[in-house]
DODREN-779548 format. One record per residue (C-alpha): residue number from 0; x, y, z. Coordinates in nm, 2 decimals. Example, Ala and Ser with C-alpha at 12.3 -4.5 7.8 and 13.67 -1.06 7.14 Angstrom:
! DODREN-779548
@nr: 0 east: 1.23 north: -0.45 up: 0.78
@nr: 1 east: 1.37 north: -0.11 up: 0.71
! end
This chain:
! DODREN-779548
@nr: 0 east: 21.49 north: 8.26 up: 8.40
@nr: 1 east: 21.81 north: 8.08 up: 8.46
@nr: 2 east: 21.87 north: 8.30 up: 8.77
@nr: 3 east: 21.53 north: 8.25 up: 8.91
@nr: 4 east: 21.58 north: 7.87 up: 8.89
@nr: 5 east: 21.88 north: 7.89 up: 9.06
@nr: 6 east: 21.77 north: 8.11 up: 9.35
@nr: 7 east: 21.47 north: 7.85 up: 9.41
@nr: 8 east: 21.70 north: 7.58 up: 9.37
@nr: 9 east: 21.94 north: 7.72 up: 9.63
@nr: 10 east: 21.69 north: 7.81 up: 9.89
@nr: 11 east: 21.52 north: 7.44 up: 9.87
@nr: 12 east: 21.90 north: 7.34 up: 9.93
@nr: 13 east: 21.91 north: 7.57 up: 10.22
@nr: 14 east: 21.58 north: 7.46 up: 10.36
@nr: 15 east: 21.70 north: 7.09 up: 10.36
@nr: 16 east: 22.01 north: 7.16 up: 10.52
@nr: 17 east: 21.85 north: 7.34 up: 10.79
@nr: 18 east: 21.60 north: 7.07 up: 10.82
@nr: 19 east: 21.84 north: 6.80 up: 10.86
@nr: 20 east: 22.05 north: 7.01 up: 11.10
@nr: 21 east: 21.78 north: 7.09 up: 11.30
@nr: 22 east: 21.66 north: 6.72 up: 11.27
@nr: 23 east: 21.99 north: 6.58 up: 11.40
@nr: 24 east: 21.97 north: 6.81 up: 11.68
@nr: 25 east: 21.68 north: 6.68 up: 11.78
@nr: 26 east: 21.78 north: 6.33 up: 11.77
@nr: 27 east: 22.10 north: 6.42 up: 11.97
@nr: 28 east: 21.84 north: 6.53 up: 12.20
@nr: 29 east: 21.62 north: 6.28 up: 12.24
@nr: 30 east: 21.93 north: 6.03 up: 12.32
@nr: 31 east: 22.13 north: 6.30 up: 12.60
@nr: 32 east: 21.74 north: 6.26 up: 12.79
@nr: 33 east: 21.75 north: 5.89 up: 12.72
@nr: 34 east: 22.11 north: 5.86 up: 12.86
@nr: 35 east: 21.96 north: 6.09 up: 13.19
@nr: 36 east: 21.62 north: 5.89 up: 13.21
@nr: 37 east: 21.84 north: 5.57 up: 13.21
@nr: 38 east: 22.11 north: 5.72 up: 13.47
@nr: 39 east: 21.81 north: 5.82 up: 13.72
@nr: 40 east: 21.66 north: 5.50 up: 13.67
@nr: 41 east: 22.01 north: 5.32 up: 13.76
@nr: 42 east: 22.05 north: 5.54 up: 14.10
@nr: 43 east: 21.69 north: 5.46 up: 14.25
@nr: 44 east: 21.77 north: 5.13 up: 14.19
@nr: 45 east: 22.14 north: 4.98 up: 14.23
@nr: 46 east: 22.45 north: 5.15 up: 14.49
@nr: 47 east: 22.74 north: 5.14 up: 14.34
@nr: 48 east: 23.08 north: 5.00 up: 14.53
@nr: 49 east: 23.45 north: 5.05 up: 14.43
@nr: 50 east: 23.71 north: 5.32 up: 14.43
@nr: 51 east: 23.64 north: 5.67 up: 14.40
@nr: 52 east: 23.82 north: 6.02 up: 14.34
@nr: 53 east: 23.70 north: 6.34 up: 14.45
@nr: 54 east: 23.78 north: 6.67 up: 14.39
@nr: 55 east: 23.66 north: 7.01 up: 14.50
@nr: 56 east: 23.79 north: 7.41 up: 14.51
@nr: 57 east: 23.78 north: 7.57 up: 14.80
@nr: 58 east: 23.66 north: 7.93 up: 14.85
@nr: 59 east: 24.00 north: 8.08 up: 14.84
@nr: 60 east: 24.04 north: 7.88 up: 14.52
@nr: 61 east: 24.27 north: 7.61 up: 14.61
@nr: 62 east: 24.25 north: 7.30 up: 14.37
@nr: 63 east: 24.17 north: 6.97 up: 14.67
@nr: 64 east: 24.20 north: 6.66 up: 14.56
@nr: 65 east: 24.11 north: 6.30 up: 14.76
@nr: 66 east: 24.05 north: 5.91 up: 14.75
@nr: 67 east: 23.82 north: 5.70 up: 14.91
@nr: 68 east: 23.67 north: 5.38 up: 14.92
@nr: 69 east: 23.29 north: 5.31 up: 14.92
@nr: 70 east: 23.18 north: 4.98 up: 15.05
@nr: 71 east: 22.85 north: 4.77 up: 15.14
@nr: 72 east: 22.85 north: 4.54 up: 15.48
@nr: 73 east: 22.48 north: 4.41 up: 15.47
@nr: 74 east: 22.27 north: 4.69 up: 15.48
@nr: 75 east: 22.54 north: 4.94 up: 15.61
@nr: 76 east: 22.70 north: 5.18 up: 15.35
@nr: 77 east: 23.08 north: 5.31 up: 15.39
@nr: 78 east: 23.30 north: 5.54 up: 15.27
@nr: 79 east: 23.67 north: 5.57 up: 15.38
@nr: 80 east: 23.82 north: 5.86 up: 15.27
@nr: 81 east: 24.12 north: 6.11 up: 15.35
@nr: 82 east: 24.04 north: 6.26 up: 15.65
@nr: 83 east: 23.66 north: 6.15 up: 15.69
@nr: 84 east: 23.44 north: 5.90 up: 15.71
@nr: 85 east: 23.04 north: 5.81 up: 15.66
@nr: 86 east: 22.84 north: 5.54 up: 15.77
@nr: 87 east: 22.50 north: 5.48 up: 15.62
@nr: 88 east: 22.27 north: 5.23 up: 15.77
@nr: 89 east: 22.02 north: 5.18 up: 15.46
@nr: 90 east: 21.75 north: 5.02 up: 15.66
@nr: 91 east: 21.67 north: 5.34 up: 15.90
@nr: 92 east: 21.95 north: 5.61 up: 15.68
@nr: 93 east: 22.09 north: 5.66 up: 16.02
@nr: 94 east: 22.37 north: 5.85 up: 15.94
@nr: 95 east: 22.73 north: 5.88 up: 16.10
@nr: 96 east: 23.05 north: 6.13 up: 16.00
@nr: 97 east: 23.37 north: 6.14 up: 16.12
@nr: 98 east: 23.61 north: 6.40 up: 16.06
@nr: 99 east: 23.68 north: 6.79 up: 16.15
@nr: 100 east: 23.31 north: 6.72 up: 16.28
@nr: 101 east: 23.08 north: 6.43 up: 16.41
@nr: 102 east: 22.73 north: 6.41 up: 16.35
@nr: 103 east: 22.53 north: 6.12 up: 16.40
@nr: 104 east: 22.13 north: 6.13 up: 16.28
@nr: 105 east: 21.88 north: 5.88 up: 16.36
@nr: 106 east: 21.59 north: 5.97 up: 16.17
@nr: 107 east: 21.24 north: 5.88 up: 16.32
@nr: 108 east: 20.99 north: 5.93 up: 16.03
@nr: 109 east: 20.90 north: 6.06 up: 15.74
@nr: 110 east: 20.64 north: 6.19 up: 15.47
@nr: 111 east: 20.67 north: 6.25 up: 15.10
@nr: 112 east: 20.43 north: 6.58 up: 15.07
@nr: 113 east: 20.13 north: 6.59 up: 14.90
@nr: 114 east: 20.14 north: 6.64 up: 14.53
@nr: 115 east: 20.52 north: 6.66 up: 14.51
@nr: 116 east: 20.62 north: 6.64 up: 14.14
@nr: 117 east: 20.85 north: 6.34 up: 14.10
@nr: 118 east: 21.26 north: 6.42 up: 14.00
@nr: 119 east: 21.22 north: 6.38 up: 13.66
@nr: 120 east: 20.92 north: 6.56 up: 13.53
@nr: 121 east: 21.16 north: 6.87 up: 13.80
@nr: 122 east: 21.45 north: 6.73 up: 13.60
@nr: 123 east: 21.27 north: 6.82 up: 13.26
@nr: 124 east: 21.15 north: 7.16 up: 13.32
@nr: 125 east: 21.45 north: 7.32 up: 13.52
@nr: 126 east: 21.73 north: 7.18 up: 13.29
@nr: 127 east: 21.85 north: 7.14 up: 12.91
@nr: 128 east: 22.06 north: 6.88 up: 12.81
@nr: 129 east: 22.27 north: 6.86 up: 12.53
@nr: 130 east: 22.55 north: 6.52 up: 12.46
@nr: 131 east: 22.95 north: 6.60 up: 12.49
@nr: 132 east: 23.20 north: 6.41 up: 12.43
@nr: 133 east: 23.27 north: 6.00 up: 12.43
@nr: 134 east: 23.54 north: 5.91 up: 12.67
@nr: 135 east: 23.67 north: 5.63 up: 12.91
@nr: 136 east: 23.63 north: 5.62 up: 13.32
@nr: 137 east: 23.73 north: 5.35 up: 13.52
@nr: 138 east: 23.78 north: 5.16 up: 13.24
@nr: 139 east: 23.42 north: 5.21 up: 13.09
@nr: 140 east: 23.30 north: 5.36 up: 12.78
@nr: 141 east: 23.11 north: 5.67 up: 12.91
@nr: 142 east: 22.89 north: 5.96 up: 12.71
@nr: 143 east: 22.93 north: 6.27 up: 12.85
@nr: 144 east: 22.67 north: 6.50 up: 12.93
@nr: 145 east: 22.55 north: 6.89 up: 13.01
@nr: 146 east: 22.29 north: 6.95 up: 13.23
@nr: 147 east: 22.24 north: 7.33 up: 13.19
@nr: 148 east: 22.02 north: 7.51 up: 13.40
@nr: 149 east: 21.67 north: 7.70 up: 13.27
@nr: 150 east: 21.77 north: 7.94 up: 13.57
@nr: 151 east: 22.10 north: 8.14 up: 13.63
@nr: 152 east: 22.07 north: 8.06 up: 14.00
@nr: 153 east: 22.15 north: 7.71 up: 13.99
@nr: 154 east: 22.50 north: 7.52 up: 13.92
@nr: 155 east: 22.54 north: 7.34 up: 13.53
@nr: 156 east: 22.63 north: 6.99 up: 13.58
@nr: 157 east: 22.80 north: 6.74 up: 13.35
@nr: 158 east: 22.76 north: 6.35 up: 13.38
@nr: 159 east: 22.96 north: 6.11 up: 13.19
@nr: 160 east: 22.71 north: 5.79 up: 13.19
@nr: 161 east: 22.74 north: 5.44 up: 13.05
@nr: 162 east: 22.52 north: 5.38 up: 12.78
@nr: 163 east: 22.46 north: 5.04 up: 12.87
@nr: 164 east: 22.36 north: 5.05 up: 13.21
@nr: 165 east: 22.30 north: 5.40 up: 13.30
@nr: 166 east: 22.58 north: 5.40 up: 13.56
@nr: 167 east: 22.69 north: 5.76 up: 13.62
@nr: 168 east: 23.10 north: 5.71 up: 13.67
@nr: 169 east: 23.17 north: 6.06 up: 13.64
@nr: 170 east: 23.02 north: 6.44 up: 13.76
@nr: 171 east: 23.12 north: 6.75 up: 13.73
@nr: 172 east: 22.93 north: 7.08 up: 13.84
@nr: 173 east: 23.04 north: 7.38 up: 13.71
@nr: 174 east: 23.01 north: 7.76 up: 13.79
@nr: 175 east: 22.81 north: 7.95 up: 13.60
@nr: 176 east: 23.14 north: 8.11 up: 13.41
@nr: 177 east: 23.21 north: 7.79 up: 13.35
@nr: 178 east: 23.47 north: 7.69 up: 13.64
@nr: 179 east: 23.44 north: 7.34 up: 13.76
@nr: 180 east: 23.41 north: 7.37 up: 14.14
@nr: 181 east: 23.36 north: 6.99 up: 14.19
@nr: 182 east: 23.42 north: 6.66 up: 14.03
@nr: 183 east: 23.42 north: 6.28 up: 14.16
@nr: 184 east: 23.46 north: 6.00 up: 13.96
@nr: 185 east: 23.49 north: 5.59 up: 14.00
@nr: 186 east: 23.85 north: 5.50 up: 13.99
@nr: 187 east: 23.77 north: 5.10 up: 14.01
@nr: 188 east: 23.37 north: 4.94 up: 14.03
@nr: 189 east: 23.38 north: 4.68 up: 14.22
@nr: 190 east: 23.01 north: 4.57 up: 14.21
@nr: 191 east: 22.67 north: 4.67 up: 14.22
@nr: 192 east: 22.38 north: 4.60 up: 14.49
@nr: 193 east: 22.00 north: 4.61 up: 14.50
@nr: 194 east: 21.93 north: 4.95 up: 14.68
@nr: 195 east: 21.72 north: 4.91 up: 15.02
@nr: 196 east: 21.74 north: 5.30 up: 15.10
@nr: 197 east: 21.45 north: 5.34 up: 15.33
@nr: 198 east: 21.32 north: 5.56 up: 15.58
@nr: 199 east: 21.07 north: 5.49 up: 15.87
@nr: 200 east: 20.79 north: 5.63 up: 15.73
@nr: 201 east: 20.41 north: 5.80 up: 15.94
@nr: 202 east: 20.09 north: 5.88 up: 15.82
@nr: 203 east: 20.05 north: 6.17 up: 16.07
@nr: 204 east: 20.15 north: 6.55 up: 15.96
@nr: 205 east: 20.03 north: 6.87 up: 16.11
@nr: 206 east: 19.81 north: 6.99 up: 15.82
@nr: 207 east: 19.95 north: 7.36 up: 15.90
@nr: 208 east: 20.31 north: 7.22 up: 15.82
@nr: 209 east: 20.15 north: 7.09 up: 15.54
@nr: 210 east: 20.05 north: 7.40 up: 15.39
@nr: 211 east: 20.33 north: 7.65 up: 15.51
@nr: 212 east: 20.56 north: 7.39 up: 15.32
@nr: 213 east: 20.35 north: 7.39 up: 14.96
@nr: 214 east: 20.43 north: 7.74 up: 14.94
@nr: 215 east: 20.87 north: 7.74 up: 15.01
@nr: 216 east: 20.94 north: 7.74 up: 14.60
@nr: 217 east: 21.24 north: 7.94 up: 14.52
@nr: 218 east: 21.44 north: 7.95 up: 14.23
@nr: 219 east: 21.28 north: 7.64 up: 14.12
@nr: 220 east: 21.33 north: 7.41 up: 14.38
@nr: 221 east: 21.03 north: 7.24 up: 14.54
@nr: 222 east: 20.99 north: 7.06 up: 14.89
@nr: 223 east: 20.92 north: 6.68 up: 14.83
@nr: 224 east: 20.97 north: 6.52 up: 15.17
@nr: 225 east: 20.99 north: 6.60 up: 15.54
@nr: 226 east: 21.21 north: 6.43 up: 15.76
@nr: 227 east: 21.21 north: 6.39 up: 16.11
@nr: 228 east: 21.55 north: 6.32 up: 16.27
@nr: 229 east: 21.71 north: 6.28 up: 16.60
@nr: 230 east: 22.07 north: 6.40 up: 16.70
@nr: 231 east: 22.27 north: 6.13 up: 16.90
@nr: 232 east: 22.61 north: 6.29 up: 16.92
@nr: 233 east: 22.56 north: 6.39 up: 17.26
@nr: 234 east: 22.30 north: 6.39 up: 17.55
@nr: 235 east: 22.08 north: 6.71 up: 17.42
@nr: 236 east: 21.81 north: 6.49 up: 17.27
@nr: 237 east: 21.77 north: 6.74 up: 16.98
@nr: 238 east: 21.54 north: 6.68 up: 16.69
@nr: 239 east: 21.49 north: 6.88 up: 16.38
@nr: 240 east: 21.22 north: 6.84 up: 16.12
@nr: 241 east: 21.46 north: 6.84 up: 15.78
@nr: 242 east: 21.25 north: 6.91 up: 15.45
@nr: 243 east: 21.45 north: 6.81 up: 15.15
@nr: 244 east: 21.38 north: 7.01 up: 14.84
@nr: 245 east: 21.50 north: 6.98 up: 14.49
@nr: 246 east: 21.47 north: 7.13 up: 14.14
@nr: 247 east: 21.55 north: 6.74 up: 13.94
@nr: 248 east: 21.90 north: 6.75 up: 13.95
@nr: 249 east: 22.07 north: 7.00 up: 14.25
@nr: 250 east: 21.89 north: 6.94 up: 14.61
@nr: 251 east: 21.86 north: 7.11 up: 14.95
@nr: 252 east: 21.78 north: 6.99 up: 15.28
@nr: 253 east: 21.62 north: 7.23 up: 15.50
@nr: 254 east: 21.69 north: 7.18 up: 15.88
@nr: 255 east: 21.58 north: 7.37 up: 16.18
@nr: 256 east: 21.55 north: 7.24 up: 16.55
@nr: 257 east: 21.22 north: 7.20 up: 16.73
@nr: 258 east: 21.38 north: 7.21 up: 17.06
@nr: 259 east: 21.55 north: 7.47 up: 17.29
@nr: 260 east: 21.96 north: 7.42 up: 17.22
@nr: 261 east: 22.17 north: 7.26 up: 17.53
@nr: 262 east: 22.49 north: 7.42 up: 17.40
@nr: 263 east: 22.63 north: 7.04 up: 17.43
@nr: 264 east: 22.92 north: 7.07 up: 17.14
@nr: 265 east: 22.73 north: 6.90 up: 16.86
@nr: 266 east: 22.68 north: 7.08 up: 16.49
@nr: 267 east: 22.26 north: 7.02 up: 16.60
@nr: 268 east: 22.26 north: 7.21 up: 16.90
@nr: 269 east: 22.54 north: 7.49 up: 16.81
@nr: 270 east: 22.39 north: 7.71 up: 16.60
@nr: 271 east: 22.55 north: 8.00 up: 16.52
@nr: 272 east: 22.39 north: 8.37 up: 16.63
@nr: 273 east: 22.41 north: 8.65 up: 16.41
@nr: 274 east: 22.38 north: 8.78 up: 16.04
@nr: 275 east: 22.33 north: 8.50 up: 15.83
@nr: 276 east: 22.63 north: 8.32 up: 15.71
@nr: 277 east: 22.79 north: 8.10 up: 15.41
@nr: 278 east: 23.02 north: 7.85 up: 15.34
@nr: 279 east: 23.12 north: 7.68 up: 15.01
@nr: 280 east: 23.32 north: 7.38 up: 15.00
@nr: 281 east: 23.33 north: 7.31 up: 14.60
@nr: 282 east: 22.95 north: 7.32 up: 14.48
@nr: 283 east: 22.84 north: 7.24 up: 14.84
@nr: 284 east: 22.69 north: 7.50 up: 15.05
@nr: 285 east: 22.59 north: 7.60 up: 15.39
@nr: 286 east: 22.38 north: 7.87 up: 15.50
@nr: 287 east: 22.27 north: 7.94 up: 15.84
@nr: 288 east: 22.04 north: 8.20 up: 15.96
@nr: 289 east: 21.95 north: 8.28 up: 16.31
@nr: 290 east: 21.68 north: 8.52 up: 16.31
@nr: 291 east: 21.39 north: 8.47 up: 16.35
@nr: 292 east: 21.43 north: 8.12 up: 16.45
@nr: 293 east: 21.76 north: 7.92 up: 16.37
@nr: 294 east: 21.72 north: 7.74 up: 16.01
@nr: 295 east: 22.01 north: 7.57 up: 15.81
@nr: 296 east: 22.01 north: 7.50 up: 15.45
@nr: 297 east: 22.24 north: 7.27 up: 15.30
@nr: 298 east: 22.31 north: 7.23 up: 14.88
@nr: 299 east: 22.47 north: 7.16 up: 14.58
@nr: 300 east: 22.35 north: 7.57 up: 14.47
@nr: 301 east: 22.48 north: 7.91 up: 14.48
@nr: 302 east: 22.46 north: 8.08 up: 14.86
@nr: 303 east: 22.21 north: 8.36 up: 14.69
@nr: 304 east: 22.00 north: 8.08 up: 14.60
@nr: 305 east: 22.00 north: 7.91 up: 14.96
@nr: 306 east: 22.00 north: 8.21 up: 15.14
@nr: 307 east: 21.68 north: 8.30 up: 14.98
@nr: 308 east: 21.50 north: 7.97 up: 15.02
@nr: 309 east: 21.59 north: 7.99 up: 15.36
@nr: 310 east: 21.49 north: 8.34 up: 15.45
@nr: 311 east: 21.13 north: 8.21 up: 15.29
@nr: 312 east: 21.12 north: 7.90 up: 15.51
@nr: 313 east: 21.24 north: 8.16 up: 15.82
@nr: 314 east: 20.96 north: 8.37 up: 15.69
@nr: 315 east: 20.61 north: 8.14 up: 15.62
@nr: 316 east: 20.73 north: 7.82 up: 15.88
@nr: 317 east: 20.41 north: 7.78 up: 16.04
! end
């Protein structure tokens, strides 16, 4: 009788201490999505100015690290770093880099697509989260925390954010054996500024476009806007239509030219011929096909993963 006593008595103790175990998981939970609700709130809302660090690994595996500085002049973005800059009019996002190439976009409109889920409810069902560690970055008290993906073709990602705000002074995306390929992080904040990102936007979209585009989903990642931009690097007069797609957290843009190339020298009207190519610099990639028509995919995901979206879009572009 004793024994039997016992035996209920331990399992009722078991039963509670699985309870309470699983019950402050799911508080622990609730307060990572809290922490990434906040942080996505923070970015559509505020850009961020100071001192920066950025790292990334190379292909070969070569550890590159670099400083910058990110500054706002009105409603023109900068960022001075070691060999490159960027200049981002947020009125019109026309778009400017120097370095070991020089691109300069003028977009001319734009749509968000029909029915595109918005980035969090994406963020929700392609990614678990789960808090890390408590630390300091630039000063600030930060809470880590793992963005791991539902899908094994698409980079983890870890954000150390500050609970207060939602300010996100730290990332790092991680391989999926768990080697970090990239980081940046705020060295110094200097301030923080109402965000006036906007593009010119137009009513009018071919309605074939429309419906070749509701079917590119791969690997999670959905089309949510189409862009259309102009190349001004040199007198070809390019323009590509540029469909950004995302899964919540990593995204893609999708370019490919609507024009006949003038072989001019800029990275819009050289296109590279052949079998279909990759390059990784850290977590960002770029894949470029050329047959049958000439698409280029750039992304914070795996080359399989881009290579395959763009072999779709190659595939059903209307």
């Amino acid at each position: 009788m004793k024994w039997r006593r016992f035996a209920i008595a331990s399992g009722i103790l078991a039963f509670l201490v699985l309870a309470g175990w699983w019950w402050q998981g799911q508080v622990r939970q609730r307060e990572a999505w809290g922490l990434v609700r906040k942080a996505l709130q923070f970015q559509q809302e505020w850009v961020v100015t100071g001192q920066a660090r950025w790292a990334f690994r190379e292909m070969q595996g070569r550890w590159v690290e670099r400083q910058g500085r990110i500054s706002l002049s009105g409603q023109t973005l900068q960022v001075h770093g070691q060999g490159a800059e960027l200049v981002c009019r947020l009125a019109g996002c026309q778009l400017v880099t120097k370095g070991m190439t020089s691109l300069r976009i003028v977009p001319v409109s734009a749509q968000r697509l029909p029915h595109a889920p918005d980035r969090w409810s994406l963020l929700r069902r392609s990614y678990r989260v789960r808090l890390d560690e408590a630390s300091e970055v630039a000063g600030r008290f930060v809470q880590w925390v793992q963005l791991a993906p539902r899908s094994p073709n698409a980079f983890a990602r870890r954000l150390a954010i500050e609970p207060k705000t939602g300010m996100v002074l730290a990332q790092e995306i991680l391989d999926r054996d768990g080697t970090v390929l990239s980081r940046w992080e705020w060295v110094k904040v200097s301030g923080k500024h109402r965000s006036h990102f906007r593009l010119p936007t137009s009513g009018q979209e071919s309605e074939g476009l429309r419906e070749g585009i509701s079917q590119w989903r791969v690997d999670g990642f959905v089309p949510v806007q189409r862009v259309t931009a102009r190349c001004e690097c040199c007198s070809c007069g390019m323009t590509m239509q540029v469909i950004h797609a995302t899964d919540g957290v990593a995204d893609a843009a999708i370019y490919f030219p609507t024009g006949t190339p003038q072989e001019h020298g800029c990275p819009y009207c050289r296109l590279p011929q052949g079998a279909p190519r990759a390059t990784r610099l850290g977590a960002m990639t770029v894949v470029v096909i050329s047959v049958p028509r000439p698409i280029v995919v750039i992304g914070d995901a795996p080359s399989e993963t881009l290579l395959r979206l763009a072999q779709q879009i190659a595939q059903r572009r209307p």
